[in-house]
C-alpha positions as CSV (number, residue, x, y, z in Angstrom):
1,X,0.0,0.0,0.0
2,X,1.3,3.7,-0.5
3,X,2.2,5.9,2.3
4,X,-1.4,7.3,2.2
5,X,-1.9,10.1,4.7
6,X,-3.9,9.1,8.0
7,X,-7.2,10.0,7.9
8,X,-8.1,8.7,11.5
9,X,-5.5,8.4,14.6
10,X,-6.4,7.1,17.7
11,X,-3.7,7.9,20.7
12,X,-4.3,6.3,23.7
13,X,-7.8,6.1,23.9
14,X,-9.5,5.3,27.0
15,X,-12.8,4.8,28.1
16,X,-13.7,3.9,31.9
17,X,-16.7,3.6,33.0
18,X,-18.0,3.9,37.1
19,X,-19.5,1.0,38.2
20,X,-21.3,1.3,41.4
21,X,-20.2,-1.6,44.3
22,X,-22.8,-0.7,47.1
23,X,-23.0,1.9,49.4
24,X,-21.3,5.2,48.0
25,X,-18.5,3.1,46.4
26,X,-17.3,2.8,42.5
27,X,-15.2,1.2,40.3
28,X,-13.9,1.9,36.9
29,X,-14.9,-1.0,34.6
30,X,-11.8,-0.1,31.6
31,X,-13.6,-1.1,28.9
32,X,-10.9,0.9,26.8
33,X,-7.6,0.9,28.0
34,X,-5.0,2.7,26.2
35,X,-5.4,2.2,22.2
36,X,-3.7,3.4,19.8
37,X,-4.1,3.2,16.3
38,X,-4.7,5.0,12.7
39,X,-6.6,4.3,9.4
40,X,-5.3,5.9,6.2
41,X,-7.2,7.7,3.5
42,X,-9.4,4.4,2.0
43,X,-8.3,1.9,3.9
44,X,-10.3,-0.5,6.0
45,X,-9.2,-1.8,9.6
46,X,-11.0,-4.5,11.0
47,X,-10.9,-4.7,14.7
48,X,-11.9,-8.0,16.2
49,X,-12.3,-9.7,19.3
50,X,-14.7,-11.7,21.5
51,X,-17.3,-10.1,23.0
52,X,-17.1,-7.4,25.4
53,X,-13.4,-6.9,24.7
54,X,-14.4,-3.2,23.8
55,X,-14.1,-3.3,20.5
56,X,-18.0,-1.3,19.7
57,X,-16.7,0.8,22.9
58,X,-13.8,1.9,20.6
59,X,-16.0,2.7,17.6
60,X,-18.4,4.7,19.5
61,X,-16.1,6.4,21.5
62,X,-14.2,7.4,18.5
63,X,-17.5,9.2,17.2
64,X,-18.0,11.0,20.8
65,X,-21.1,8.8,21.6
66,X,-19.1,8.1,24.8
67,X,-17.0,11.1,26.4
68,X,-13.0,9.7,26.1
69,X,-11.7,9.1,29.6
70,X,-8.2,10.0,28.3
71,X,-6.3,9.8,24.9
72,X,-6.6,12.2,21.7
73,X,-8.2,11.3,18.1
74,X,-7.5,13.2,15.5
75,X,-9.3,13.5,12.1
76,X,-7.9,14.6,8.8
77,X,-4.9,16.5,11.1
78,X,-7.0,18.3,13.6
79,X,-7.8,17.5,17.0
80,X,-11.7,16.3,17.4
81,X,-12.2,17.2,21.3
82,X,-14.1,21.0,21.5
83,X,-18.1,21.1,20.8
84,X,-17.2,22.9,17.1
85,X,-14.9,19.8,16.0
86,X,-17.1,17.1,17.2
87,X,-20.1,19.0,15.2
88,X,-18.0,19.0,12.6
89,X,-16.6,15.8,12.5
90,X,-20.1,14.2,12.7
91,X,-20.8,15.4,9.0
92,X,-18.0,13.5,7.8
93,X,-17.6,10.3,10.0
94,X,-20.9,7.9,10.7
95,X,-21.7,4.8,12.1
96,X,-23.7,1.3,10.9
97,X,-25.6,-0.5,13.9
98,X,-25.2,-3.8,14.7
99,X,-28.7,-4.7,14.9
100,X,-30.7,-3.7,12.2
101,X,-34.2,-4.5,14.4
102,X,-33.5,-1.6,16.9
103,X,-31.6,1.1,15.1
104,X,-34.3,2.3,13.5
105,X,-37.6,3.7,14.4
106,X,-40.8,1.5,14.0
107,X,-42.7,4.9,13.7
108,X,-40.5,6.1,10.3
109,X,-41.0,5.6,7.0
110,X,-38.3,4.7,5.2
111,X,-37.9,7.9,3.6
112,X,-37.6,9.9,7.0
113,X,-35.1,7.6,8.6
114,X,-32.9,7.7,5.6
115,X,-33.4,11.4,5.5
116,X,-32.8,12.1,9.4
117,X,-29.4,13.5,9.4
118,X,-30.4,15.5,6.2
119,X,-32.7,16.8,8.4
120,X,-30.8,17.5,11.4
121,X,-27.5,19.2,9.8
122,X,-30.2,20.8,7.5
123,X,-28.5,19.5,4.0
124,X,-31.4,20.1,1.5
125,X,-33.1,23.7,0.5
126,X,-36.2,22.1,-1.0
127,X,-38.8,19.2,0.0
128,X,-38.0,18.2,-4.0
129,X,-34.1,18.3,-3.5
130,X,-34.6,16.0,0.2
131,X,-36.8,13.7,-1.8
132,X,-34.2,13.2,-4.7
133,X,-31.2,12.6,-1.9
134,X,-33.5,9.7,-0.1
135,X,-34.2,8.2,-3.5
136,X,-30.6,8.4,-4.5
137,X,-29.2,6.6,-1.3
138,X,-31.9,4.1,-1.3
139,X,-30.7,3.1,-5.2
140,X,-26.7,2.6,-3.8
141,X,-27.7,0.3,-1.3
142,X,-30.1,-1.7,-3.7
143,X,-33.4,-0.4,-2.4
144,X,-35.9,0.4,-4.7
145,X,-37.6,3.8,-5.0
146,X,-41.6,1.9,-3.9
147,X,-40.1,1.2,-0.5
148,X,-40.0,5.0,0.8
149,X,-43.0,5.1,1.9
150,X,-43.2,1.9,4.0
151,X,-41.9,1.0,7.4
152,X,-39.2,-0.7,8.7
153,X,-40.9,-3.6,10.3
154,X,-42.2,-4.4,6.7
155,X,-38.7,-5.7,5.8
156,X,-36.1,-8.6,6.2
157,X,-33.0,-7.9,8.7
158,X,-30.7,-8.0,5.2
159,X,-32.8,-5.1,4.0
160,X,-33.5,-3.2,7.4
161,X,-29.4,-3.1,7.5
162,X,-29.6,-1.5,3.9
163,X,-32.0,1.3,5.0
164,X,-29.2,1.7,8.0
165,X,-26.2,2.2,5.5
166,X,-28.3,4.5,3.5
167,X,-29.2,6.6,6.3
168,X,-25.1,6.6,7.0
169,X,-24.5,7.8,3.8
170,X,-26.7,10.7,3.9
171,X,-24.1,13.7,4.6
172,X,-21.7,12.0,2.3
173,X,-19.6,10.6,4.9
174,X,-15.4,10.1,4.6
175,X,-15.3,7.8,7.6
176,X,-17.9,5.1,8.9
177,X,-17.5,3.0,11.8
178,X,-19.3,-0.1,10.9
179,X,-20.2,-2.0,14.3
180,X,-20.7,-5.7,13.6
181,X,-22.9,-4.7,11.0
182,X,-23.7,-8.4,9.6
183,X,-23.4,-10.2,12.7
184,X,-27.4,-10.0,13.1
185,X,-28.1,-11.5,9.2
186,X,-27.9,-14.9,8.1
187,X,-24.4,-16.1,5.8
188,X,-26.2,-16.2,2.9
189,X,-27.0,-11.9,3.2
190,X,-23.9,-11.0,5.3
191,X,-22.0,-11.8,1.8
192,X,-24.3,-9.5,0.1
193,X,-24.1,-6.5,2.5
194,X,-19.9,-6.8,2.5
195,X,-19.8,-6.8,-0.9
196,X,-22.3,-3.5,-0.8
197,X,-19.4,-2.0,1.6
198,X,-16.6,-2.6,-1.0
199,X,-18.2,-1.4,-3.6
200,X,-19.7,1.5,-2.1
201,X,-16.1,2.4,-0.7
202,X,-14.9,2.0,-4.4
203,X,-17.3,4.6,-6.0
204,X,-17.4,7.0,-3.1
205,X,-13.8,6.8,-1.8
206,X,-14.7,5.8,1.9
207,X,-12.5,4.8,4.9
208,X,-14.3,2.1,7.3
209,X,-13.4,0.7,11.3
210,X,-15.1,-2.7,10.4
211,X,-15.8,-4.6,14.1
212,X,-16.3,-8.1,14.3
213,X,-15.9,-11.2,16.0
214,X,-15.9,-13.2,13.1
215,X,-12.4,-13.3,11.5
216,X,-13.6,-14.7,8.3
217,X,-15.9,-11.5,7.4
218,X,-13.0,-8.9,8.9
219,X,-10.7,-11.4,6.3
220,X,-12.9,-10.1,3.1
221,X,-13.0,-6.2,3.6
222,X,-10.1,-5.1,5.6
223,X,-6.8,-4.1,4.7
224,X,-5.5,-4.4,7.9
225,X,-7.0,-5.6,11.3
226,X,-6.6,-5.1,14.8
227,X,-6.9,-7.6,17.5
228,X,-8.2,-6.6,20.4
229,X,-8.5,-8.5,24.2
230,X,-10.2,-7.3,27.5
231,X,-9.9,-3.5,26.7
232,X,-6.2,-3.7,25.1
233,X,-4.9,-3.9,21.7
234,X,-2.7,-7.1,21.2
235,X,-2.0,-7.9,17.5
236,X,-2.0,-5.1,14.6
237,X,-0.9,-6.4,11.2
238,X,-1.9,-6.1,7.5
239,X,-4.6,-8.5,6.6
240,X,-2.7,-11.2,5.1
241,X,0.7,-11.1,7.9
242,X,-2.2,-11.7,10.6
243,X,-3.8,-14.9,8.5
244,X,0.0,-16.2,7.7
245,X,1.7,-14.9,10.7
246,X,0.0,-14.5,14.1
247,X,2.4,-13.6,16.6
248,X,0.5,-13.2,19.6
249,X,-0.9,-16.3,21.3
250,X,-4.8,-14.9,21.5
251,X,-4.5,-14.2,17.7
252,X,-3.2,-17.8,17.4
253,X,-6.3,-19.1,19.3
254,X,-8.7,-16.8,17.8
255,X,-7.6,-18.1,13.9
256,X,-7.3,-22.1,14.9
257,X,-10.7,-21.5,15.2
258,X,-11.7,-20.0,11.7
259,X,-12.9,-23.0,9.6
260,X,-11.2,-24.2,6.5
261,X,-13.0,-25.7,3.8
262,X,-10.1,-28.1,3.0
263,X,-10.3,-31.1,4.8
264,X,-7.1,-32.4,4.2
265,X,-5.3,-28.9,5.6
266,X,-8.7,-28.5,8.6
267,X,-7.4,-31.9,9.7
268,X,-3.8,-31.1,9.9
269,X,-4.6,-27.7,11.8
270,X,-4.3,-27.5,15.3
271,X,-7.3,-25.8,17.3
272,X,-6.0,-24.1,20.3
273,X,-8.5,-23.8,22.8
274,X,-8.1,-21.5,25.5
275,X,-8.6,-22.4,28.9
276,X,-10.8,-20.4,31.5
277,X,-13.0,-17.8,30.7
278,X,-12.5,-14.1,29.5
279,X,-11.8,-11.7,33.1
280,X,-14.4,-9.5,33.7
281,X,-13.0,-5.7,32.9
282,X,-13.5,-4.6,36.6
283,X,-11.3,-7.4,37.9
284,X,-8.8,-7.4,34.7
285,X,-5.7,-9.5,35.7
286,X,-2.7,-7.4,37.0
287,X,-0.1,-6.9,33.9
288,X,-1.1,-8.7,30.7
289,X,-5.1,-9.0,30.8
290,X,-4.6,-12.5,28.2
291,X,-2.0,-14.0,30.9
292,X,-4.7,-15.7,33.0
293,X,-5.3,-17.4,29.7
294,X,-2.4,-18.0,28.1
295,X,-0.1,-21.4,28.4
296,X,3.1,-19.3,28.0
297,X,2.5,-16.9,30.8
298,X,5.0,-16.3,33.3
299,X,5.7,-14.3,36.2
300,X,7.0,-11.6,34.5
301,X,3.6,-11.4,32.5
302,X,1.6,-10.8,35.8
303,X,3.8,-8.1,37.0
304,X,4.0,-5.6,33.7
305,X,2.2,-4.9,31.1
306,X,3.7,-5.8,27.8
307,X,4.3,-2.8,25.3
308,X,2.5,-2.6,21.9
309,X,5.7,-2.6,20.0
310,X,6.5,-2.6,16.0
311,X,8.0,-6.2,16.2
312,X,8.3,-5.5,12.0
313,X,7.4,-3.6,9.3
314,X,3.9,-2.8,10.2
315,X,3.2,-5.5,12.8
316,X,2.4,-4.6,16.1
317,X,2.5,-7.1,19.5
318,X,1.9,-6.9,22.9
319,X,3.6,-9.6,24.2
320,X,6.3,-10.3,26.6
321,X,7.2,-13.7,25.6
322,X,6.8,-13.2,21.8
323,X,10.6,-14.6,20.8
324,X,10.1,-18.0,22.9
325,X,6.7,-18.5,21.4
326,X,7.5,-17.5,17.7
């Protein structure tokens, strides 16, 4: 890929939230614990992980649904933190819902949910020139102009998740932060919709956070991903390095696990199956939050936190142990 310019960077983002434990007492449940990362001009990053790691946390946090607890994002160069920036930034970066059932209002046509953030950053001068923007979102996302006027409950979750993308596409975003968006569809629709997201980010030049759990759909759109674990980044690689390469022992786990249609090469693979379950964020582990998983921990692992480090070109680890294991 060439040295694009970063459209998006992420420095150490965090994101605590206080959890009340009883009488006048709280704790901070990190779901976001010092990330960093950045997404070039066009470029998809998937960002995966099982649930609750944080990853949606990331995504909305990154749009200012959620206040950051610490840690800067920039957009396009500037600094997205005073009310100004984040109003503006909200006209060029949107996000797709993971559940197509309750992101959009039973009470809407079509028309006026696609149409809401015309409405609300006031994008049209005429009812005529609204109408022909709904009409025109509705036909890149495969909907056909008859469907306006009906209501969301009157259509399959493939097609409710289409209305959603249109209505993301209404202020002619740069950036959207897709959050899981097929994980609520069956296979046979989730290959439709990806496809939709590539070739929507052909024609209008977009950049996409793709979140998922599922490594083979992150595999298909993304030019590089992200693994993330209990609030932490742990693996950052191109696309292919991650799939070829895994260097950090979660990542390992997580892609024994993908399904290969081979049998031959499914039988020689290995699954590695990781013991115990995931830490809950408001007890993480003391130094690496993976180490009460992990067969290779040691005690050096429990008393620091590994640094995310550049290991090679481009590939990013936090791992203490990462020459033994490799």
């Amino acid at each position: 890929m060439d040295k694009k310019q970063n459209l998006l960077e992420v420095k150490h983002l965090k994101e605590y939230f206080n959890i009340s434990t009883g009488l006048f007492g709280s704790k901070p449940l990190k779901a976001v614990d010092d990330v960093s990362f950045d997404i070039k001009k066009g470029e998809t990053l998937g960002l995966v992980g099982e649930s609750g790691c944080g990853k949606t946390t990331v995504g909305r946090t990154i749009l200012h649904l959620y206040r950051p607890t610490g840690g800067e994002i920039w957009y396009d160069g500037k600094l997205i933190k005073s009310k100004e920036s984040i109003k503006e930034f909200r006209k060029k970066a949107t996000m797709v819902f993971q559940d197509p059932y309750s992101s959009l209002n039973p009470r809407m046509t079509v028309a006026d949910i696609i149409a809401e953030p015309l409405d609300i950053h006031k994008l049209y001068k005429t009812k005529e020139e609204r109408h022909d923007r709904v009409l025109e979102l509705m036909d890149y996302v495969g909907l056909n102009s008859e469907h306006a006027a009906r209501y969301a409950h009157e259509f399959s979750g493939g097609q409710r998740q289409r209305i959603g993308i249109a209505r993301s596409l209404a202020v002619n975003p740069e950036f959207i932060v897709c959050d899981e968006p097929v994980s609520a569809l069956d296979v046979s629709i989730q290959a439709q919709v990806i496809n939709m997201f590539d070739e929507l980010q052909d024609e209008l030049g977009l950049t996409y956070l793709f979140i998922a759990h599922d490594l083979l759909v992150v595999r298909h759109i993304s030019d590089r991903i992200a693994v993330m674990y209990l609030g932490r980044m742990v693996e950052l690689a191109d696309a292919a390095e991650i799939y070829d390469h895994p260097l950090h022992p979660y990542s390992k786990s997580l892609l024994s696990a993908v399904p290969v249609p081979d049998p031959k090469v499914a039988r020689a693979n290995k699954r590695i199956v990781l013991t115990g379950d995931i830490p809950s964020p408001l007890n993480a582990p003391s130094g690496c939050p993976f180490r009460t998983r992990c067969m290779y921990a040691t005690e050096q692992c429990a008393q620091s936190m590994p640094e995310f480090k550049e290991v090679s070109t481009g590939h990013f680890v936090a791992c203490h142990r990462l020459a033994e294991i490799n």
